[in-house]
Short mmCIF file of the C-alpha atoms (twelve columns), coordinates in Angstrom:
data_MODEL
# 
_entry.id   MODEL 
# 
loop_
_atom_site.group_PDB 
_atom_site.id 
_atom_site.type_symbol 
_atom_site.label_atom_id 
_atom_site.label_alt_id 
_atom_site.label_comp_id 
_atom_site.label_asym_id 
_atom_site.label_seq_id 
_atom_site.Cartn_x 
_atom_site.Cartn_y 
_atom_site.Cartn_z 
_atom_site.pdbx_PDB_model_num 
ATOM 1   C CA . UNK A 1   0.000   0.000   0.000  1 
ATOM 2   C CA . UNK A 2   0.978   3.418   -0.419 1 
ATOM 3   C CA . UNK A 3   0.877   6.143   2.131  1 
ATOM 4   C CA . UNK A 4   1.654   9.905   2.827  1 
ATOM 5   C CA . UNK A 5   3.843   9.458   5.490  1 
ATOM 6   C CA . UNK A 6   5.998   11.683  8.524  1 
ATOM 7   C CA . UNK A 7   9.735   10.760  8.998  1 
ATOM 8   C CA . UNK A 8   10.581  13.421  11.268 1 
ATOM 9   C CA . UNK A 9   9.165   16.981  12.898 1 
ATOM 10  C CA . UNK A 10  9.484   19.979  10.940 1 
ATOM 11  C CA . UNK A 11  8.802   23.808  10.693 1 
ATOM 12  C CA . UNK A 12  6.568   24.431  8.138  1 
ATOM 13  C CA . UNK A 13  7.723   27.700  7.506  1 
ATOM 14  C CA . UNK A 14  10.553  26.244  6.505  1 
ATOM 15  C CA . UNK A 15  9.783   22.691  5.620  1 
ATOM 16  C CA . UNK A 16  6.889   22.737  2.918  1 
ATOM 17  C CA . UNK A 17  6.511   19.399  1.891  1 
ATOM 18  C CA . UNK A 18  6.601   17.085  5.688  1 
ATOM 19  C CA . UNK A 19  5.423   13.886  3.911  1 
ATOM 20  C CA . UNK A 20  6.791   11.140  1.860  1 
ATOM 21  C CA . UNK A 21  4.742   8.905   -0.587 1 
ATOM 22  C CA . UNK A 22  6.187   5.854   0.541  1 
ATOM 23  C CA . UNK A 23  5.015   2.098   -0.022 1 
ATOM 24  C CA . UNK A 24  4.532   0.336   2.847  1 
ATOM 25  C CA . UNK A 25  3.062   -3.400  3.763  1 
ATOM 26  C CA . UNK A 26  -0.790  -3.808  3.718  1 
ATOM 27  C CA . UNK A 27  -1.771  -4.011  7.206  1 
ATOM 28  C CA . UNK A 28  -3.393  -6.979  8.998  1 
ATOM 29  C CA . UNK A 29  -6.330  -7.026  11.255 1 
ATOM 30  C CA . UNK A 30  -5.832  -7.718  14.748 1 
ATOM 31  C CA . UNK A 31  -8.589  -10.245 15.832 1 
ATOM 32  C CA . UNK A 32  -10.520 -7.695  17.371 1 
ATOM 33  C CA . UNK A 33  -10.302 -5.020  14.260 1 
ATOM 34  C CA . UNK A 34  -11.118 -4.254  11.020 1 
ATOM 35  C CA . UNK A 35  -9.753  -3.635  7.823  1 
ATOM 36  C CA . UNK A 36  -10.950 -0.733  6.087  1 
ATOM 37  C CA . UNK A 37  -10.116 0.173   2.576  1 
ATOM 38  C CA . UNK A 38  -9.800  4.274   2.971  1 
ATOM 39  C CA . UNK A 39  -12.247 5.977   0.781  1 
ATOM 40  C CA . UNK A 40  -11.372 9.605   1.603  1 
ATOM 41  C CA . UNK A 41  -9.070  11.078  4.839  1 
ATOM 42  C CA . UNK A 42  -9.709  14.305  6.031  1 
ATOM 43  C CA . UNK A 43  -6.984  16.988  7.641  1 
ATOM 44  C CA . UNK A 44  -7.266  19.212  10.358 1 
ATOM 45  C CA . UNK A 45  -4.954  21.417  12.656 1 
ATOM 46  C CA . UNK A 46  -3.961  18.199  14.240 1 
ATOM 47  C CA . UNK A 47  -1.752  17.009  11.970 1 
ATOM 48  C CA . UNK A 48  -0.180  20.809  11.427 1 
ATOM 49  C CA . UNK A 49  0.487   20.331  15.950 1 
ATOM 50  C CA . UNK A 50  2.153   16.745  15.048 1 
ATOM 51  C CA . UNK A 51  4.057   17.854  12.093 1 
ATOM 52  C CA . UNK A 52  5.340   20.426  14.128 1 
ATOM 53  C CA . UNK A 53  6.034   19.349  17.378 1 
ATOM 54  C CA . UNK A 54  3.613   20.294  19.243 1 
ATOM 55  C CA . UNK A 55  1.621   17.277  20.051 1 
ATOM 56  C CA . UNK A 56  4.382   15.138  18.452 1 
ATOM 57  C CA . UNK A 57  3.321   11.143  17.240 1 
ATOM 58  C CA . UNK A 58  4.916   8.723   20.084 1 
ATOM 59  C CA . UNK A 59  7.163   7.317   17.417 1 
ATOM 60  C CA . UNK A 60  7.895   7.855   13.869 1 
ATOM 61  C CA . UNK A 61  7.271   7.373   11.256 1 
ATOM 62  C CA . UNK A 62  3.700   7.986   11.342 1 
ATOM 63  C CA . UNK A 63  0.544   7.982   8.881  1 
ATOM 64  C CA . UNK A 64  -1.702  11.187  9.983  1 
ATOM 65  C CA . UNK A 65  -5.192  11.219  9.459  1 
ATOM 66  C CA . UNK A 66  -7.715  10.691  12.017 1 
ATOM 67  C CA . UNK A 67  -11.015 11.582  9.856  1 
ATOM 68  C CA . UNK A 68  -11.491 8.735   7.670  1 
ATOM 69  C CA . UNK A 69  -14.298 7.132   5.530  1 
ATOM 70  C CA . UNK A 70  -13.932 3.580   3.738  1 
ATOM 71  C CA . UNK A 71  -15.476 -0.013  3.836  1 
ATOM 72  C CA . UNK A 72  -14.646 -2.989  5.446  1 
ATOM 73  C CA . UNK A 73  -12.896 -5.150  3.876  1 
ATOM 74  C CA . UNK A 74  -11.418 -7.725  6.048  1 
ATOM 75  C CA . UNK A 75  -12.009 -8.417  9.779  1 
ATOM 76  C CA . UNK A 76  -10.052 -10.401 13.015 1 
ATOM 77  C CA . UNK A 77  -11.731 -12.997 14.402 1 
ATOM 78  C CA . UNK A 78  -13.582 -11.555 17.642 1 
ATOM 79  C CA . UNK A 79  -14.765 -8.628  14.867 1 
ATOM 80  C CA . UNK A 80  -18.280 -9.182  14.735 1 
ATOM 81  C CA . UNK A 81  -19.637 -5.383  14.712 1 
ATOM 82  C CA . UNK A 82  -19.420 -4.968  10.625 1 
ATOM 83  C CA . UNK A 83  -19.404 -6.675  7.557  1 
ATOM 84  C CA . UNK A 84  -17.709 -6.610  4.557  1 
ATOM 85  C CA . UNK A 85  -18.311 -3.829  2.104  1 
ATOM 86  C CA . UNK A 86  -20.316 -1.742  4.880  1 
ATOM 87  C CA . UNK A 87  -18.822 1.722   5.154  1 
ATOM 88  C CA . UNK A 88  -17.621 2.910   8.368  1 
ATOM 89  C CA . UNK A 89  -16.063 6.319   9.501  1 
ATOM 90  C CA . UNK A 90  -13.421 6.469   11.766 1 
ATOM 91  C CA . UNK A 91  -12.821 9.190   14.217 1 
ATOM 92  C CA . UNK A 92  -10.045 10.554  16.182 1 
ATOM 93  C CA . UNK A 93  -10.510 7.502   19.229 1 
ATOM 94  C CA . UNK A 94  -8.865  4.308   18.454 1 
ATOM 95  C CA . UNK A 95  -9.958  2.446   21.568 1 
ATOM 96  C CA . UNK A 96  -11.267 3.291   24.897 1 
ATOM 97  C CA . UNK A 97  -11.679 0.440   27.418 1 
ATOM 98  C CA . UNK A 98  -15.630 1.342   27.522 1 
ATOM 99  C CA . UNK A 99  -16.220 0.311   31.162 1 
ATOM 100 C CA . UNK A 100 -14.278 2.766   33.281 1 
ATOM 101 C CA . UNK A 101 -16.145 6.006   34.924 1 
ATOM 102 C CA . UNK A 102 -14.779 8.301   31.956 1 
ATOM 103 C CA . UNK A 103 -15.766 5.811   29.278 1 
ATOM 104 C CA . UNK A 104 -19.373 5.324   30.691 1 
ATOM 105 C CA . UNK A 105 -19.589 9.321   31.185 1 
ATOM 106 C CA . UNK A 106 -18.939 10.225  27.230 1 
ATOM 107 C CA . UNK A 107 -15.644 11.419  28.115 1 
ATOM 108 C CA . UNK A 108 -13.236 8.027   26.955 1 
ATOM 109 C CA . UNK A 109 -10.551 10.658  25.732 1 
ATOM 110 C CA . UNK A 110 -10.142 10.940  29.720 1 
ATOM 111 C CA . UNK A 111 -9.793  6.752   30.330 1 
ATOM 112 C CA . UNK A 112 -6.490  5.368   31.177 1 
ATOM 113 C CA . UNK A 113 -6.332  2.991   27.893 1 
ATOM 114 C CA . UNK A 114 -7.273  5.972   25.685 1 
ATOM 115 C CA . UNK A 115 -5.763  5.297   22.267 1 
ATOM 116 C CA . UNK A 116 -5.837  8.094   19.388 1 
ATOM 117 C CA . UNK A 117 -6.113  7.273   15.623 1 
ATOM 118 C CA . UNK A 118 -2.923  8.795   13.862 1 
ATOM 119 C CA . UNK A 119 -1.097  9.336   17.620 1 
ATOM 120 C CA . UNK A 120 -0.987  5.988   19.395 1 
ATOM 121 C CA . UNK A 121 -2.290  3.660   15.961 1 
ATOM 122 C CA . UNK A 122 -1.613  4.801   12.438 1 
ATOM 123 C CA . UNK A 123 -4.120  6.998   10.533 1 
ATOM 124 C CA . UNK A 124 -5.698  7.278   7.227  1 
ATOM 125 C CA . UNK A 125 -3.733  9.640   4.955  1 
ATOM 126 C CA . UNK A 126 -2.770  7.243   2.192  1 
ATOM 127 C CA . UNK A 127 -2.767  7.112   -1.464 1 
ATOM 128 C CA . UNK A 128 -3.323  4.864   -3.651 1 
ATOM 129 C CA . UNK A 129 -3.659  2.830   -6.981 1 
ATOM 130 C CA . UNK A 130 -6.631  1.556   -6.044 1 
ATOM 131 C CA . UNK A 131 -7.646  3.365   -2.263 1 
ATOM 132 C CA . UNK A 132 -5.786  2.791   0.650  1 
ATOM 133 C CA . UNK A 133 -6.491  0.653   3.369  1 
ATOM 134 C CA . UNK A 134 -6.290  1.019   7.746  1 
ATOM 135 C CA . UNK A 135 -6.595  -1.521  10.743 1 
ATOM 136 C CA . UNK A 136 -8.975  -0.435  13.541 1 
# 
């Protein structure tokens, strides 16, 4: 697959182009995710703060992108929520452990598992031949 991707933290004053096209392996579903082939992968001022420094990724490299449409098309095992070829949209929370205080209040961005789509598990910005594709 093919994917915009960040190597290291820039200025973008000075730095105008931050990401590489690079090709990278298709990604596998863990049992409990999907496999979405990205449709379209929106940008916000999020990825400008990670780019920068600001709210830098954990590690790099890193695929941005945490507004993402696609379909499903492959799943883990324990993956029983959607089927393949529905469309999905995937937001800026990865995971949340769902039972915790925070996570039954609304607020999972608070819970102590909290995992971020393009910070803590890669995001959608890719490009491709034929669209690309994310694990969730």
């Amino acid at each position: 697959m093919k994917a915009m991707v960040l190597n290291r933290l820039c200025d973008l004053k000075e730095e105008r182009q931050p990401l590489t096209l690079q090709e990278l392996p298709e990604p596998r579903p863990a049992d409990n995710e999907i496999l979405v082939k990205v449709s379209a992968c929106g940008v916000c001022h999020t990825e400008l703060d990670e780019i920068e420094g600001r709210t830098p990724p954990p590690k790099l490299p890193a695929i941005l992108g945490h507004q993402v449409v696609g379909r499903v098309v492959g799943k883990g095992k324990q993956a029983n929520r959607y089927c393949a070829g529905e469309r999905v949209g995937v937001a800026w929370i990865h995971s949340a452990c769902g039972q915790c205080t925070y996570c039954r209040a609304g607020l999972e961005n608070l819970c102590g598992v909290f995992r971020a789509t393009e910070r803590d598990a890669q995001g959608g910005c890719t490009i491709y031949d034929s669209p690309g594709r994310l694990c969730l």
